[in-house]
C-alpha positions as CSV (number, residue, x, y, z in Angstrom):
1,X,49.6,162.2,110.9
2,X,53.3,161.4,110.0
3,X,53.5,157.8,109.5
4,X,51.6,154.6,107.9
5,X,52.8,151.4,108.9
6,X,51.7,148.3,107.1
7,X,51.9,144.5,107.7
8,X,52.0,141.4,105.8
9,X,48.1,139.9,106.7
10,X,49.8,136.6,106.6
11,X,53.0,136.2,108.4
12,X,52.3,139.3,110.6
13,X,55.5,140.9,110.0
14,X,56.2,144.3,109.2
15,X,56.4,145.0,105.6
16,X,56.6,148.6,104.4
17,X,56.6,151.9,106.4
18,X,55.0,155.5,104.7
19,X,56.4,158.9,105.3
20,X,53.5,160.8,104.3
21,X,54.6,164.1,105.0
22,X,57.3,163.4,102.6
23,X,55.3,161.6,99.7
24,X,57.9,158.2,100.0
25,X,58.1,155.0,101.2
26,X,60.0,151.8,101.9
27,X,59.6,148.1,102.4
28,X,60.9,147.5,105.7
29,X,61.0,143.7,106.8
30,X,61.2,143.4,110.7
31,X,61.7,140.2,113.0
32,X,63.8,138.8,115.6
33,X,66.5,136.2,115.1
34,X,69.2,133.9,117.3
35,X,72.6,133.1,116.2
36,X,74.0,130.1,117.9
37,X,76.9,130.9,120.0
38,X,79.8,129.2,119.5
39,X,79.9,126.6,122.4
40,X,84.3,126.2,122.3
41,X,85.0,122.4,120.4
42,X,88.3,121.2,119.4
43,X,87.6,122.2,115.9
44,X,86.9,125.7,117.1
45,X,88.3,126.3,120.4
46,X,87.3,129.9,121.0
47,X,83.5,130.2,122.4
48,X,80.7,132.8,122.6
49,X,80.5,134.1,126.1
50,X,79.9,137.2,128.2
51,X,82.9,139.2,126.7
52,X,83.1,137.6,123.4
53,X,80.6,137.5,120.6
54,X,80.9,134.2,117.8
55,X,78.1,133.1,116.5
56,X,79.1,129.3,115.0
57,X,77.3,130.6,111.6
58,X,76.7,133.5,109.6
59,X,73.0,133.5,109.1
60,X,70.5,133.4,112.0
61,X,67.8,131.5,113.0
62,X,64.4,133.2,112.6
63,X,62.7,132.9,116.1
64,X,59.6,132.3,114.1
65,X,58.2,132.4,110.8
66,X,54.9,134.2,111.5
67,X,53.6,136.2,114.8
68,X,50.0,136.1,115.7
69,X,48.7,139.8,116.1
70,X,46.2,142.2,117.9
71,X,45.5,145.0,116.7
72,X,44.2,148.6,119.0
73,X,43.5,151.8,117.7
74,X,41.8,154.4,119.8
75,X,42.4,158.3,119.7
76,X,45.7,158.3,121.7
77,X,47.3,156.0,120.5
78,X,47.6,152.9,117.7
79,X,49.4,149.4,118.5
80,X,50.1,146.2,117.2
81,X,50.7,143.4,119.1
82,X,53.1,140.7,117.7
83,X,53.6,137.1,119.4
84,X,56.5,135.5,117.8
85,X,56.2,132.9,120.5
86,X,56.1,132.1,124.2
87,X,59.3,134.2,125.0
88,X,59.1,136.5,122.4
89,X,56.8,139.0,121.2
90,X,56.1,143.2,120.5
91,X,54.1,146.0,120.3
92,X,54.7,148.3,117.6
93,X,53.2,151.8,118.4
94,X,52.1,154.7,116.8
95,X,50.8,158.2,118.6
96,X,49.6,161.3,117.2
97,X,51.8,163.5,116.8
98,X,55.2,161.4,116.9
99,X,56.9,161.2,113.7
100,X,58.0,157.7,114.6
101,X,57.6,153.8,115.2
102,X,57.7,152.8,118.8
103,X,59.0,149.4,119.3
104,X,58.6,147.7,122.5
105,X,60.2,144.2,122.6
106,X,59.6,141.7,125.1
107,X,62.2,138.8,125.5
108,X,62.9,136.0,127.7
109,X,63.7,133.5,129.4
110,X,65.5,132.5,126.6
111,X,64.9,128.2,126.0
112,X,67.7,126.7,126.6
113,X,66.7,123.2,126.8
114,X,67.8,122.1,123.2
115,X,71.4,122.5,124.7
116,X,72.1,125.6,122.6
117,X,73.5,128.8,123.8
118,X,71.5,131.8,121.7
119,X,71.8,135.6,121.0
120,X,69.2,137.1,119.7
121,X,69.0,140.2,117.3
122,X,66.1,142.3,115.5
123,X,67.0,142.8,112.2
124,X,65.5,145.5,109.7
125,X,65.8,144.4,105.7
126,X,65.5,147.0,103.2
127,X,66.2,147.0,99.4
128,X,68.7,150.3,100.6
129,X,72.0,150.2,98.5
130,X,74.3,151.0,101.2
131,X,77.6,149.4,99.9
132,X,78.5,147.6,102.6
133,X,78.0,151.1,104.6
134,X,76.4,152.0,108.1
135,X,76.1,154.3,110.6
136,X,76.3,154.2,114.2
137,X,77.0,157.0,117.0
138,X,80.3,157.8,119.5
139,X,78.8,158.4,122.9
140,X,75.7,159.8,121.8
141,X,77.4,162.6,119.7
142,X,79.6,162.0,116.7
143,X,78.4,159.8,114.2
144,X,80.8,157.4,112.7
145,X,80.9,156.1,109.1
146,X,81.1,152.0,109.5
147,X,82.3,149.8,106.1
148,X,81.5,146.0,106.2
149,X,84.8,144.0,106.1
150,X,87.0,147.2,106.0
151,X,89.4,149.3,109.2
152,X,90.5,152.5,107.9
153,X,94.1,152.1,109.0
154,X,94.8,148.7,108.2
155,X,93.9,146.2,105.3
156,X,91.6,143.8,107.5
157,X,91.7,140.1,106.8
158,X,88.2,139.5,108.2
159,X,87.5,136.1,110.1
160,X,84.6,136.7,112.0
161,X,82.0,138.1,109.1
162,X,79.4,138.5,112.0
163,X,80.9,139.7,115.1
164,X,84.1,141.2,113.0
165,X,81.9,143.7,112.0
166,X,79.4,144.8,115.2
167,X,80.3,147.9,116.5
168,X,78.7,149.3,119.9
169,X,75.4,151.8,119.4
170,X,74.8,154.1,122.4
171,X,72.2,155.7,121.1
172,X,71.6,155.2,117.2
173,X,72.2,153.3,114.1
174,X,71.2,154.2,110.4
175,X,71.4,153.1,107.0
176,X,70.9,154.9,103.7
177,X,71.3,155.5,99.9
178,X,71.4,158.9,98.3
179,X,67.9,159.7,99.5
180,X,66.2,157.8,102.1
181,X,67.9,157.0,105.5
182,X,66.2,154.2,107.7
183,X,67.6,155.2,111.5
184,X,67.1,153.0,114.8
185,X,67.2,154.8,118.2
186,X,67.9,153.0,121.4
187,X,67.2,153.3,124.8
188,X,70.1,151.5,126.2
189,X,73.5,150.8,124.8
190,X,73.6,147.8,122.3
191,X,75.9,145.6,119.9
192,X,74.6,146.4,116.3
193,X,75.9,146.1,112.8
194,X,74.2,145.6,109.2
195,X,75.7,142.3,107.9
196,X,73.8,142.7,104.3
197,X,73.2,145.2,102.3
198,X,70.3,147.1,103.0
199,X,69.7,146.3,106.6
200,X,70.9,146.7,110.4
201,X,70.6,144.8,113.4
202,X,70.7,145.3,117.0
203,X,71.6,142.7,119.6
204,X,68.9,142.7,122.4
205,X,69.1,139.7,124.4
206,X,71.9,136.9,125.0
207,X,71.9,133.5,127.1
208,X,75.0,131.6,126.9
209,X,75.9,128.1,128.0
210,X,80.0,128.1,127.8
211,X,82.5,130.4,129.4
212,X,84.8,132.5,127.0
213,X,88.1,132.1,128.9
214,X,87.9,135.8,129.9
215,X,87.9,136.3,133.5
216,X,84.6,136.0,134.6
217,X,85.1,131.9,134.9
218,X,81.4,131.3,134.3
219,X,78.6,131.2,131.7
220,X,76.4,134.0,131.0
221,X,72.9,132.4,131.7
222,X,71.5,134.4,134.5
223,X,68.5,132.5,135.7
224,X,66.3,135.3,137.4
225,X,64.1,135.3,140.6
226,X,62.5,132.2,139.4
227,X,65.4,130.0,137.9
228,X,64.0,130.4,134.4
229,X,66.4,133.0,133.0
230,X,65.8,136.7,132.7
231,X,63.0,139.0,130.2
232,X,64.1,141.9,129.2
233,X,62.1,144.7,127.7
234,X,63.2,148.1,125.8
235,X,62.5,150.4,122.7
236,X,63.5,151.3,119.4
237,X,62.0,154.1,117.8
238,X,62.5,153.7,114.1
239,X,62.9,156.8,111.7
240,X,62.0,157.3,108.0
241,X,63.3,160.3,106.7
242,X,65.1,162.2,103.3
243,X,68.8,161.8,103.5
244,X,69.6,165.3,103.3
245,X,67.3,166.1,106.6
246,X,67.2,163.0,108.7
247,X,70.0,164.6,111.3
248,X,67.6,167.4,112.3
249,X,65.0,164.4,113.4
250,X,67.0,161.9,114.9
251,X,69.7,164.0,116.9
252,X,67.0,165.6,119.2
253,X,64.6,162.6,119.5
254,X,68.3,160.8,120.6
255,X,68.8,162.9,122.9
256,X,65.0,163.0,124.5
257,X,65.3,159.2,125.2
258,X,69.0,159.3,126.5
259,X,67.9,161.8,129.0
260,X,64.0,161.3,129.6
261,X,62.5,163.2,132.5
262,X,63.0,161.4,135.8
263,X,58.9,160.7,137.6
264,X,58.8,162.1,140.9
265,X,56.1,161.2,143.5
266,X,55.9,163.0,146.7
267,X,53.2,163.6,149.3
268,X,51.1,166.6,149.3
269,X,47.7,168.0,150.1
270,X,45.6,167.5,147.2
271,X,45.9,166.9,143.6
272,X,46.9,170.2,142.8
273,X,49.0,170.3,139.6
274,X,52.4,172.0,140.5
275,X,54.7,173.1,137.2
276,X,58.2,174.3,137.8
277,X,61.0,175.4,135.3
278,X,64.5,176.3,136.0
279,X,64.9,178.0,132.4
280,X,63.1,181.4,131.4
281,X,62.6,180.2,128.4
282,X,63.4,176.9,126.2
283,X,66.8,176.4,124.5
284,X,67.5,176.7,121.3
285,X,66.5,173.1,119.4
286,X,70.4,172.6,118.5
287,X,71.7,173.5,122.1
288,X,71.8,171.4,125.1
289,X,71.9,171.9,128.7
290,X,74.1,169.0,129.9
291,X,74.9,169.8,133.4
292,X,74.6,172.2,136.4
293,X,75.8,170.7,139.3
294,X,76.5,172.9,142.6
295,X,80.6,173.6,143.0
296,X,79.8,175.0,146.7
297,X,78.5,178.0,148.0
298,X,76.7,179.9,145.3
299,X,78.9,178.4,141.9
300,X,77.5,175.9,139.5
301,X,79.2,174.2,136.8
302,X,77.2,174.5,133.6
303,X,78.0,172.5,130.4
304,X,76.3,173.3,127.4
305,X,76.5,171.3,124.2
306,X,75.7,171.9,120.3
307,X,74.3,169.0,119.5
308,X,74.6,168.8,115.8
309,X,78.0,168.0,113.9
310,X,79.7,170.6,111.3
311,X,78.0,169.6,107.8
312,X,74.5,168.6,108.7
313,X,71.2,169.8,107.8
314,X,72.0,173.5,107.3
315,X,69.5,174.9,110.4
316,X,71.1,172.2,113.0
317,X,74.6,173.1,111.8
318,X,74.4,176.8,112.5
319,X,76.5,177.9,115.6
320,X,74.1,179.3,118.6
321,X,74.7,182.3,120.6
322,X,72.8,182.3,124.2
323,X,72.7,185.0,127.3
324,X,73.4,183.1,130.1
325,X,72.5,186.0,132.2
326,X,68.7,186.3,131.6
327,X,68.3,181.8,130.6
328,X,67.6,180.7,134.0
329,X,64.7,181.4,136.6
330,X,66.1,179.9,139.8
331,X,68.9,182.2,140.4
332,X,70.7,184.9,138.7
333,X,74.4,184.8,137.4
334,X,76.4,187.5,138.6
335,X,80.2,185.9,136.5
336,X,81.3,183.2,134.9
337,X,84.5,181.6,134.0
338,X,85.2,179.2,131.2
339,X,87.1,175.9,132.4
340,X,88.0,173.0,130.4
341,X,85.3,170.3,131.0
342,X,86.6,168.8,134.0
343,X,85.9,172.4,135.9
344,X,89.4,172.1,137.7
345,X,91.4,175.7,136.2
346,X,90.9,178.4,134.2
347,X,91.0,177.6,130.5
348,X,93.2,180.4,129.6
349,X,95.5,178.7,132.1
350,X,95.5,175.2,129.6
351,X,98.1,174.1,127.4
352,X,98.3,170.8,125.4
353,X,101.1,169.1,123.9
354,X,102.4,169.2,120.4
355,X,102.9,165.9,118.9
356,X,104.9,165.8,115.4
357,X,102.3,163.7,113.6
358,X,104.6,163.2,110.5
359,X,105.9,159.8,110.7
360,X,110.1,160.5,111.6
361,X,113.4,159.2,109.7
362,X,115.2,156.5,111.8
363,X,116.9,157.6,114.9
364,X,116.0,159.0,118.2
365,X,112.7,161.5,117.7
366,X,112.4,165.0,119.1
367,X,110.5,165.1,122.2
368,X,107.0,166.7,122.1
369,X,106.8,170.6,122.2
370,X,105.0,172.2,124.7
371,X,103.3,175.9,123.5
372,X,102.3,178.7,125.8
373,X,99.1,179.3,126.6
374,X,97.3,181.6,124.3
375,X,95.2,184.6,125.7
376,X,92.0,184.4,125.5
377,X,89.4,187.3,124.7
378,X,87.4,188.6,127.1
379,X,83.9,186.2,128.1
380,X,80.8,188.1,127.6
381,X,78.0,185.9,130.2
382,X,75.3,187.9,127.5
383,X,76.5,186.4,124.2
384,X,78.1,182.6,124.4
385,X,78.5,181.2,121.5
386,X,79.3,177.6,120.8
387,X,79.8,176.4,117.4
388,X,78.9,172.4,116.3
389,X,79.9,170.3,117.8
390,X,81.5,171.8,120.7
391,X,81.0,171.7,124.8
392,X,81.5,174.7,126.4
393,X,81.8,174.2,130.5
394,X,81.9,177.6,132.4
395,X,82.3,177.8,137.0
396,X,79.1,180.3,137.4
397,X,78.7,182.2,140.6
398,X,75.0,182.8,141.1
399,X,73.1,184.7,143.4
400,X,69.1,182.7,144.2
């Protein structure tokens, strides 16, 4: 419906992923590599271990050059199944209706018994002209321009051309060019980075045979219930999209994996279906819920979130205005009070500091200036508006 996904008959690899609602394509290589940690010589003292990442080479080792395959199609749902080799293999996954490639990886025990320490990667190549440029996400929420080689506030004289450049990915990573953008979800926080041109790569799996000096006075092989070392599995849903519109795709399918529903199993009589919502109605598609968590008797804290940033896609970007009065179905909220997002005071009662950001002449500086709080207008419960990208946290009294 949304995607075709195609693979190399000979290697097994995947080769070029179609958006078909959007007429366009791109080659897309995909396959897992290990770079060889750096096991702490004389010649180069410093090794790879659970805090530090330094690979003793640039370029990786493929974990293989082709995968055997399976393939499955039925009605609900279309898979691929790669096997790289005994530790390492994938299903790649499409479903109707999804406008994305499921990855499920498989890893582990990692071999160790060549004596090498390995950390293993999958990396996506793409004949993108990205400029040494990549994206990766703050926590889930702002999205951070990344340059290869480069630090904004300094001029960087790089050492490390691997690890000096991996940057952590809580939830995404993309690359683009002026009108296709290639972006990896995860389901777990990761190390990631695009060391060439045109591609990205996520760290999903590490066994180490030296200790980095660190602390933690011991290696980072884990050997598991059965002494062979650990498997791991997870998933990275892969986006094709224009440029211009990708934002309005990958922020709410980040979100759905960073906060999937929890499965609840409890006994009752019969398999009667039971549905229950605490909202009236569903939220707007830029506007999040983040939490309502009892403050005693009859008060909640709610925290609701804009999940888009000021400049995207032009429907996500829009501020949203919501009744909080009529939105939920539990319980009715008689007043609310905006707090700052620790729910401890009134916000009108806040005040921050007043830095002087120019840099000073020699000599002793002025101390910081502290302003009084400003009034703020009166809270309507029926018309909250929050503006991108902003969290809005409000004490609620309710009556159930």
């Amino acid at each position: 419906q949304h995607l075709r996904v195609l693979f190399d008959p000979v290697t097994g690899h995947l080769r070029e992923i179609q958006n078909l609602a959007g007429g366009f394509s791109l080659p897309v290589f995909q396959s897992f590599y290990w770079y060889n940690a750096s096991t702490g010589d004389p010649q180069s003292p410093q090794a790879s271990g659970a805090y530090i990442f330094r690979p003793n080479s640039s370029a990786p080792i493929p974990v293989a050059k082709r995968a055997a395959t399976r393939l499955l199609k039925s009605a609900v749902v279309q898979e691929l199944h790669q096997n790289f080799s005994a530790w390492c293999s994938q299903v790649l996954r499409l479903r109707p209706g999804q406008p994305h490639l499921e990855l499920e990886w498989t890893l582990g025990p990692i071999p160790i018994s060549d004596g090498l320490g390995k950390e293993i990667v999958s990396r996506f190549q793409t004949p993108l002209r990205t400029a040494g440029r990549f994206y990766t996400d703050s926590n889930g929420r702002q999205v951070l321009e990344r340059r290869r080689d480069h630090r904004p506030t300094w001029n960087l004289s790089q050492s490390e051309p691997v690890a000096g450049n991996y940057y952590p990915v809580n939830t995404r990573i993309f690359i683009r060019d002026r009108k296709v953008q290639l972006t990896v979800l995860t389901d777990r926080s990761q190390g990631g980075s695009s060391v060439l041109d045109g591609s990205l790569e996520l760290m999903v799996h590490r066994r180490l045979l030296r200790d980095d000096s660190r602390g933690l006075d011991e290696p980072l092989d884990e050997p598991g219930e059965d002494g062979q070392g650990l498997v791991v599995r997870g998933r990275h849903l892969v986006l094709l999209e224009p440029a211009a519109a990708a934002a309005e795709l990958h922020r709410p399918r980040a979100q759905e994996m960073a906060t999937s529903p929890y499965v609840v199993l409890a006994p009752g009589p019969g398999p009667h279906l039971r549905q229950f919502s605490g909202l009236r109605r569903a939220l707007p598609p830029n506007l999040h819920l983040l939490t309502p968590p009892p403050r005693g008797a009859g008060r909640l804290l709610l925290r609701l979130e804009h999940l888009f940033e000021r400049g995207a896609p032009p429907h996500g970007s829009q501020p949203v205005t919501v009744d909080l009065t009529t939105l939920f179905s539990a319980f009715t909220i008689t007043s609310v009070r905006e707090t700052p997002p620790r729910g401890d005071v009134p916000l009108e009662s806040v005040s921050r500091l007043l830095w002087n950001t120019a840099t000073p002449p020699p000599g002793p500086r002025s101390p910081p200036r502290t302003p009084k709080p400003r009034a703020e207008p009166p809270l309507d419960p029926r018309r909250v508006r929050l503006p991108p990208p902003e969290i809005r946290t409000f004490l609620a009294s309710v009556r159930y």
